[in-house]
SELOPA-87726 format. One line per field, with one value per residue (C-alpha): residue number from 0; residue in one letter; x, y, z. Coordinates in steps of 0.1 Angstrom, whole numbers. Layout:
# SELOPA-87726
nr	NUM:...
rest	A:...
px	X:...
py	Y:...
pz	Z:...
This chain:
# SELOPA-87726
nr	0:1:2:3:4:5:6:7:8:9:10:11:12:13:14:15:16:17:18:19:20:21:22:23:24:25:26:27:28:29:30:31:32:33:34:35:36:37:38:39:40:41:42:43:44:45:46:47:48:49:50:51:52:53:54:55:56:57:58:59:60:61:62:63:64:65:66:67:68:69:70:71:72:73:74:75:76:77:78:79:80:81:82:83:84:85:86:87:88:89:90:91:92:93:94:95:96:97:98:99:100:101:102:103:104:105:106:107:108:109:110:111:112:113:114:115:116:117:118:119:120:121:122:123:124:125:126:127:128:129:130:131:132:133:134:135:136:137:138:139:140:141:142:143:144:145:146:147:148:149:150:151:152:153:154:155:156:157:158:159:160:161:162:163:164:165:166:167:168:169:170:171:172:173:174:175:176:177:178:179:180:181:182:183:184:185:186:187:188:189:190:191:192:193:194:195:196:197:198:199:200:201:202:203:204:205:206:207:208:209:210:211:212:213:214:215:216:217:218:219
rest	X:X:X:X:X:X:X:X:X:X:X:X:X:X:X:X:X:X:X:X:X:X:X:X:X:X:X:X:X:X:X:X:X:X:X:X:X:X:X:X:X:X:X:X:X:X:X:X:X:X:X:X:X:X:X:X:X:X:X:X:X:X:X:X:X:X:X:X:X:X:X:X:X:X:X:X:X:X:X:X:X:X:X:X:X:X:X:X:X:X:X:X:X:X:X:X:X:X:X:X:X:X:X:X:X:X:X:X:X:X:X:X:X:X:X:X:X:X:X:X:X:X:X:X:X:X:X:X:X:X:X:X:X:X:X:X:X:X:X:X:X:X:X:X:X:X:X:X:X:X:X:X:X:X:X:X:X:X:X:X:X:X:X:X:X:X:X:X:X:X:X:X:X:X:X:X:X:X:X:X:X:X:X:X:X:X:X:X:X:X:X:X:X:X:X:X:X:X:X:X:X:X:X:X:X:X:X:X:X:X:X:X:X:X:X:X:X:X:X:X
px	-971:-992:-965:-965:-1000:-1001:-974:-993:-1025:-1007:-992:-1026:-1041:-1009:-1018:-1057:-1048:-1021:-1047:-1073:-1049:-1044:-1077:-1089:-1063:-1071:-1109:-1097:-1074:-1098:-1124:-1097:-1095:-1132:-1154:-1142:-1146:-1134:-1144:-1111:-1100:-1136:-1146:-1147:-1182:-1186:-1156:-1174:-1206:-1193:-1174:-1207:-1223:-1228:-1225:-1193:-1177:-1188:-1170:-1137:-1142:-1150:-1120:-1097:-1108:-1104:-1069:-1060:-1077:-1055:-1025:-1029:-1035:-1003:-983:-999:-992:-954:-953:-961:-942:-911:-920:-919:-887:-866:-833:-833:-810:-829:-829:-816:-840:-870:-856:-859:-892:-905:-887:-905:-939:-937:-929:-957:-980:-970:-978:-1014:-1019:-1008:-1029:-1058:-1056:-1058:-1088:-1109:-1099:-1125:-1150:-1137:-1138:-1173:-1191:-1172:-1156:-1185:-1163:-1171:-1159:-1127:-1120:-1116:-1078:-1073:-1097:-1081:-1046:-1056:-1069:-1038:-1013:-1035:-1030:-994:-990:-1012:-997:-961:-952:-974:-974:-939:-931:-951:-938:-906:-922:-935:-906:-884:-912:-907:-874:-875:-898:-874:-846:-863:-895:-914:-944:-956:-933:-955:-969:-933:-938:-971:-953:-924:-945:-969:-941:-925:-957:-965:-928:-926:-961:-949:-918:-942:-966:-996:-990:-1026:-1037:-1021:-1039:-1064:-1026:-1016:-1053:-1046:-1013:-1025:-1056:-1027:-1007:-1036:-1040:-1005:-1000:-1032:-1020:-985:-975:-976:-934:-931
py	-1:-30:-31:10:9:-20:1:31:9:-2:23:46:16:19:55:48:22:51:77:57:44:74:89:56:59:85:79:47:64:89:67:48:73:88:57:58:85:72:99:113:119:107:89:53:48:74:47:13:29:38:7:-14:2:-22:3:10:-23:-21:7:-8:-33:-10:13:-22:-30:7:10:-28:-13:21:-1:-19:8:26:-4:-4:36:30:7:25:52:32:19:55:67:37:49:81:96:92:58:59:82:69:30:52:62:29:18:44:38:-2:8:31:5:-25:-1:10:-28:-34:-3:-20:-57:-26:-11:-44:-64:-53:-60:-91:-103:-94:-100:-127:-149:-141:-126:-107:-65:-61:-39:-8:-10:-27:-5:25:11:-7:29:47:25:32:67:68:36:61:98:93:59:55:95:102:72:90:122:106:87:122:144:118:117:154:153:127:148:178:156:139:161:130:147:184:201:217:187:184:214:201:172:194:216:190:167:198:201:162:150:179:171:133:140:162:126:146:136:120:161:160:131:162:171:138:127:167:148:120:137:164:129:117:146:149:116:115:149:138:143:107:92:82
pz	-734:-715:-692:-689:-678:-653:-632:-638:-627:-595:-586:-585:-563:-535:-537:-530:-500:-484:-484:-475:-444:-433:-432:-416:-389:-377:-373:-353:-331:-326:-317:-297:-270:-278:-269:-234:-208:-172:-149:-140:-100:-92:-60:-54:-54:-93:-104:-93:-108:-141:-144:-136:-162:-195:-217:-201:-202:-238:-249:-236:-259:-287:-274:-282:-312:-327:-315:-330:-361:-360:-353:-383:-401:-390:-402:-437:-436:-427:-453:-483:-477:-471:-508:-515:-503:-511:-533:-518:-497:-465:-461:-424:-413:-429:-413:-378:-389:-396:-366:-340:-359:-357:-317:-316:-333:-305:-277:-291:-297:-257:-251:-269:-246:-218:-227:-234:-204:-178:-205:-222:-183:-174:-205:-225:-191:-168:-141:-111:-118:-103:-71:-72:-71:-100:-121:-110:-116:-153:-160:-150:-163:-200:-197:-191:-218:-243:-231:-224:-244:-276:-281:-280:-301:-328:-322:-332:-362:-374:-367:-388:-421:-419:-424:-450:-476:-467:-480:-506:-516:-520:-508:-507:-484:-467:-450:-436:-419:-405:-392:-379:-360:-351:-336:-316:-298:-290:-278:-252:-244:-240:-219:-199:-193:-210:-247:-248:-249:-283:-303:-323:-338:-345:-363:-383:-390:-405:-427:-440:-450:-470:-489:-498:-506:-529:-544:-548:-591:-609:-612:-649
């Protein structure tokens, strides 16, 4: 009976931390690509200015640490429902899963060192702003890292969780759909270089994954 109730105990607690990493993701990935606004085909002297802004520089730095935080976050997501599906028949496609989110995690983490470096230069080492080449190049190459590489590795992770709670039903079907549908849209998006115009589907992703997973029926 004791032993009955300390898996029933832990079990509710792994369900607490997925749900809660989910929901927490995707505030830090929102706030990943939120907390910085580079003007966008904007003039050299609007970039030099907006980059010699503090408040700019700052939000680099916040931008960083968000998308370390959603990376981590991701991971501990992956995780659980690994836990979750082990047995069932969709072992290989929930290893790609796990494979494509761990990817999608290292780029966000490379996509954070991206974000922070003008600021970590300027206010933590005390050196000069860049020029205007390398700004504009660190800010392009984030885009691209962020719209064609980071998105389309989770299209791939969500478009493979779909299919493992079709096979499996370990969490309400219709969230597979969401993920189906929600997938579709990002990877053609990605291959298209503009996946970074689909993050509001992958944050509606990860919010629809928290409450299935805290709705999901208790396995006696």
């Amino acid at each position: 009976m004791a032993t009955t109730t300390s898996i029933r105990t832990s079990r509710s607690s792994a369900v607490k931390v997925a749900a809660a990493a989910a929901v927490l993701f995707a505030v830090a990935f929102f706030w990943t690509v939120a907390s910085v606004d580079v003007p966008h085909k904007a003039s050299d002297e609007t970039l030099l200015a907006w980059w010699q802004q503090s408040s700019s520089q700052l939000a680099g730095i916040v931008s960083q640490y968000c998308a370390i935080a959603a990376a981590v976050l991701f991971v501990v997501l992956m995780n659980y429902l690994k836990t979750l599906t082990a047995g069932t028949r969709a072992v290989q496609w929930m290893a790609f899963a796990r494979s494509m989110g761990l990817i999608f995690s290292t780029t966000l983490l490379v996509s954070a060192a991206l974000r922070g470096v003008v600021g970590h230069l300027v206010k933590v080492d005390g050196e000069p702003l860049p020029g205007l080449e390398v700004l504009r190049y660190s800010t392009g190459f984030t885009y691209n890292l962020m719209g064609s590489v980071a998105m389309l590795a989770l299209g791939l992770t969500i478009l493979a969780i779909s299919i493992v709670i079709l096979r499996t039903a370990v969490l309400a079907k219709w969230q597979a759909y969401v993920g189906l549908a929600a997938s579709a849209v990002i990877l053609v998006a990605s291959l298209m270089m503009i996946g970074q115009f689909t993050i509001i589907l992958s944050l509606l992703w990860s919010l629809c994954l928290a409450i299935a997973i805290w709705r999901q029926p208790t396995r006696t």
